[in-house]
Backbone as CSV, one residue per row, in Angstrom:
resi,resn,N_x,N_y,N_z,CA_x,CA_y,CA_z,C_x,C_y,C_z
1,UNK,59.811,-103.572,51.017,59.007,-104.557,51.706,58.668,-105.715,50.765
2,UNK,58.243,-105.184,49.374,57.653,-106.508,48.797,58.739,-106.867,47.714
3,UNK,59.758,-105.626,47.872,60.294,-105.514,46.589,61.301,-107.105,46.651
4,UNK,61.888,-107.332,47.874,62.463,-108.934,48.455,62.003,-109.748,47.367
5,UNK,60.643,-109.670,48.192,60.071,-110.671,47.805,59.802,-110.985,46.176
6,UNK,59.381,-110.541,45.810,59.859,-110.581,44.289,60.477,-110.153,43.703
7,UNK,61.721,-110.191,43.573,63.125,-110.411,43.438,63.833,-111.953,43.686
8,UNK,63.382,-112.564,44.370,63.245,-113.908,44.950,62.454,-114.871,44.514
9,UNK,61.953,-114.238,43.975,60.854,-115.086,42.821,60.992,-115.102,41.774
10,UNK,61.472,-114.142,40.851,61.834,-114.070,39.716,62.899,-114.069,39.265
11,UNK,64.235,-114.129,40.408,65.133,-114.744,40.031,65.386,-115.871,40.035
12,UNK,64.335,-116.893,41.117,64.699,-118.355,40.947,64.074,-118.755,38.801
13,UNK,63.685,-117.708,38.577,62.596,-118.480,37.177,63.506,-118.247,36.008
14,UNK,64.210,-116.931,36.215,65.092,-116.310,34.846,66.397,-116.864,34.829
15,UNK,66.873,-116.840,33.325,67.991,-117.615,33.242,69.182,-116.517,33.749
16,UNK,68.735,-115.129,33.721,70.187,-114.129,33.789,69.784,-113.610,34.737
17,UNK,69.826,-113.918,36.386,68.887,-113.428,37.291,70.159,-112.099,37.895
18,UNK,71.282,-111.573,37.497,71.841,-110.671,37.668,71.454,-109.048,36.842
19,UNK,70.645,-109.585,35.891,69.809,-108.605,35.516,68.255,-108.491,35.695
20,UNK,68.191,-108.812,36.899,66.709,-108.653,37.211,66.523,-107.372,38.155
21,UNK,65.578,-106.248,38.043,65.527,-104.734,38.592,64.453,-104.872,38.517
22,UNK,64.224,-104.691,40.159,62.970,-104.079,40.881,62.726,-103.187,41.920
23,UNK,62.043,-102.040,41.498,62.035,-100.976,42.277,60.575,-100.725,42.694
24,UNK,60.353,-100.187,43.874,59.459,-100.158,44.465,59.071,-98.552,44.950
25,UNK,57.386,-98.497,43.742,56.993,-97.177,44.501,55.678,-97.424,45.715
26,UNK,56.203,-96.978,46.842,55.121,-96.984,47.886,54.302,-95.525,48.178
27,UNK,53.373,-95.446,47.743,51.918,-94.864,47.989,51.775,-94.811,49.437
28,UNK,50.358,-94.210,49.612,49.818,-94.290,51.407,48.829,-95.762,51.170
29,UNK,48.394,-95.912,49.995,47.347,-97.454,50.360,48.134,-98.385,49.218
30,UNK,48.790,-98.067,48.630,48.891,-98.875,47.356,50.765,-98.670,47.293
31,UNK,50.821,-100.112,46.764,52.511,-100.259,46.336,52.731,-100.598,45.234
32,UNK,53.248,-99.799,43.979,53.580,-100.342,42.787,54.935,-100.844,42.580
33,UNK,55.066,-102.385,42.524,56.599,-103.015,42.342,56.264,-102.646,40.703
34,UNK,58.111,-102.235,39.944,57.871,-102.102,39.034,59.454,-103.398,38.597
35,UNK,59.130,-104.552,37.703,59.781,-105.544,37.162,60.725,-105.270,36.586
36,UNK,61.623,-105.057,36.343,62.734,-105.208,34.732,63.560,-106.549,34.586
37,UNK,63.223,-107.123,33.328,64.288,-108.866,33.707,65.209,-108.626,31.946
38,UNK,65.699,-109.411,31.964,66.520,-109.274,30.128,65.489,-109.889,29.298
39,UNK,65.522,-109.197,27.882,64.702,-109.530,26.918,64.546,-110.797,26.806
40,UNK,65.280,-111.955,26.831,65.400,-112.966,26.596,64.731,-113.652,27.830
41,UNK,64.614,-113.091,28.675,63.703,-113.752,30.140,62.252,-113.176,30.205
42,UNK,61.910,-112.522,29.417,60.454,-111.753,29.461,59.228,-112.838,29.533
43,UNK,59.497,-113.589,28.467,58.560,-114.884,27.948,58.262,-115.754,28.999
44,UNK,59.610,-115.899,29.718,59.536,-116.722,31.020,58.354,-116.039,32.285
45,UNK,59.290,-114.780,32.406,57.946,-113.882,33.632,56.850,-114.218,33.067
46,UNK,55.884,-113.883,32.204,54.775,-113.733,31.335,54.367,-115.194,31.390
47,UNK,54.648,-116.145,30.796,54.552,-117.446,31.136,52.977,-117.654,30.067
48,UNK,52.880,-118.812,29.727,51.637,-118.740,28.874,50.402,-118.543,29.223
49,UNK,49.966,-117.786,28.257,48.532,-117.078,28.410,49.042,-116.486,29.894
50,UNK,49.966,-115.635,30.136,50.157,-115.125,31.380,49.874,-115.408,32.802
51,UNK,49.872,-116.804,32.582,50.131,-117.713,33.749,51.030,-117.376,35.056
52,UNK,52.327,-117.278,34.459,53.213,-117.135,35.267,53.058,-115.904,36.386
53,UNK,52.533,-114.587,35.346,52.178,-113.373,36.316,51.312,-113.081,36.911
54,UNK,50.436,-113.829,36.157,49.179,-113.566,37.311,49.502,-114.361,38.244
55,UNK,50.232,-115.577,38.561,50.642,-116.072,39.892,51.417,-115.313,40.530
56,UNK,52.559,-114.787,40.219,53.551,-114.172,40.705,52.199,-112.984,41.183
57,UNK,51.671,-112.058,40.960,50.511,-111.185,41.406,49.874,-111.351,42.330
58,UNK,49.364,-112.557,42.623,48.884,-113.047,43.504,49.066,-113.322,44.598
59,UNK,50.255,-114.089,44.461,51.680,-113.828,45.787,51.758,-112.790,46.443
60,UNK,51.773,-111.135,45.103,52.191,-110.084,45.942,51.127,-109.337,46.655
61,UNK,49.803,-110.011,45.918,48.461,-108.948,46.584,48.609,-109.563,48.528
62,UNK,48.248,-110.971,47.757,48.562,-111.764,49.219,49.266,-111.412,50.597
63,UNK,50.591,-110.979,50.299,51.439,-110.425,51.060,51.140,-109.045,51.337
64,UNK,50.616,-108.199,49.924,50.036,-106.929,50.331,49.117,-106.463,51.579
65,UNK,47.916,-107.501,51.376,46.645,-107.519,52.047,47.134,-107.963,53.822
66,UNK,47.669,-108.749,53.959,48.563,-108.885,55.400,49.162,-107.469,55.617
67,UNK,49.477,-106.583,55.081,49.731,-105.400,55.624,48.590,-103.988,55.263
68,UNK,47.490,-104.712,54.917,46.834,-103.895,54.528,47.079,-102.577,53.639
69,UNK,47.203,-103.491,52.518,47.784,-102.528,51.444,47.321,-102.879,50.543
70,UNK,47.423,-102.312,49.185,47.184,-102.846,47.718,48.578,-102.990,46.848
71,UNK,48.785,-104.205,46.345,50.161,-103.993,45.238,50.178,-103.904,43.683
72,UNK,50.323,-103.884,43.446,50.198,-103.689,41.643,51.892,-104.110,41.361
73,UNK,52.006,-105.048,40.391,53.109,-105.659,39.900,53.532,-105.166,37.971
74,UNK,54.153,-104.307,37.793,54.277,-103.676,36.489,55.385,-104.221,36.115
75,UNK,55.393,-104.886,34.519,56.364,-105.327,33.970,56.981,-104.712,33.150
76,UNK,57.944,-104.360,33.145,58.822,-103.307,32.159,59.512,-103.980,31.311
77,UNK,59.501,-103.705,30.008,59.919,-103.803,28.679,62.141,-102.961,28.940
């Protein structure tokens, strides 16, 4: 459901968007998208002073809360 959606977002931002992996664990109230992008694109997700993710987060609570849900966005190393 959300996993689209950001996948679509973070590949328009990364330079190697063929290595971008996102998998999605869904809960009964809560959805954890979990991120993977290439080392060299990390800096980009993260964005300064973590700018970039807490927007990208925001997006997904947003979309969460329309389905009455909670999302949590985890970035993997």
């Amino acid at each position: 459901m959300f996993k689209e959606l950001i996948e679509k977002i973070v590949k328009a931002i990364v330079d190697t968007p063929e290595k971008v992996e996102v998998t999605e664990v869904v809960g009964e109230k809560t959805v954890v998208v979990e991120l993977k992008v290439a080392k060299e694109d990390l800096g980009k997700i993260i964005g300064k002073e973590g700018r970039t993710a807490r927007a990208i987060r925001t997006v997904l609570a947003a979309a969460a809360a329309k389905h009455n849900k909670r999302a949590v966005l985890e970035i993997l190393e």
